[in-house]
N, C-alpha and C positions, 0 to 999 in steps of 0.2 A: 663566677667571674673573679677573676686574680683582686687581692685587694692593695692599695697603693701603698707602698712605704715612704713617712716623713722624711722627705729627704733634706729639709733644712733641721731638722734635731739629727738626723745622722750625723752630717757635715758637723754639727757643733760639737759631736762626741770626738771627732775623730782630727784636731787639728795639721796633723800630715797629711792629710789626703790630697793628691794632688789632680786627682781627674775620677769622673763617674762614667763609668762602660753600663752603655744601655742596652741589653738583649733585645733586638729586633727596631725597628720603625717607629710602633707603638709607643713603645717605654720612652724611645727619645721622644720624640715628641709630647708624651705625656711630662718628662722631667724639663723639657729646654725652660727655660726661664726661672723657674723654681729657687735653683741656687745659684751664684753668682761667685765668678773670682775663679772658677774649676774647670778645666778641659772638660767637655761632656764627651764622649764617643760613640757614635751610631755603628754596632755591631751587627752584623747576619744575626739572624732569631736561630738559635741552636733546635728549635722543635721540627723534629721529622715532617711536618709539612710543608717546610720552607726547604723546596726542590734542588737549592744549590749545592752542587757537590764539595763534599766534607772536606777535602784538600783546599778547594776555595776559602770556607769558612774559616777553618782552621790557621790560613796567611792572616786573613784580618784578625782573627782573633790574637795573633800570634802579638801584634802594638802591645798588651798588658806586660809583654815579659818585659819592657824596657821603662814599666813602675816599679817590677817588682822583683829584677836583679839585684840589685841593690838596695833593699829594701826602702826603694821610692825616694830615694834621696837626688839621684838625678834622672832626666828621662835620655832613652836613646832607643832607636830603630831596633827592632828583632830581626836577625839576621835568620834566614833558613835555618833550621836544624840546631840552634841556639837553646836552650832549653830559657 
């Protein structure tokens, strides 16, 4: 079984951090409450048993790039094809 990472001494290490992206269902819900003040984001679970087609995944996943354009100083939608 995976084991949990503290996520309130993460957040303390890391005072920019403006949002927590949670791999799958799971994780968010295991993290919602935890920390406070931070976007949290329920992402698709990237593990090959999670039958959603990669194109799919890959849109939602795609919200991170608008932390970490500009290295998370403001946020803004991912556009297709945006790196």
């Amino acid at each position: 079984m995976a084991e949990r990472t503290d996520l309130s001494w993460l957040v303390s290490q890391m005072p920019k951090l403006q949002a927590i992206a949670c791999n799958g269902k799971l994780a968010f819900r295991l993290a919602t409450g935890i920390v406070t003040g931070l976007e949290q984001l329920s992402l698709p679970s990237s593990s090959p048993a999670n039958t959603m087609p990669l194109a799919a995944k890959q849109a939602q996943w795609m919200v991170l790039a608008g932390y970490l354009a500009d290295g998370g100083r403001t946020k803004k939608k991912a556009r297709r094809g945006e790196p």
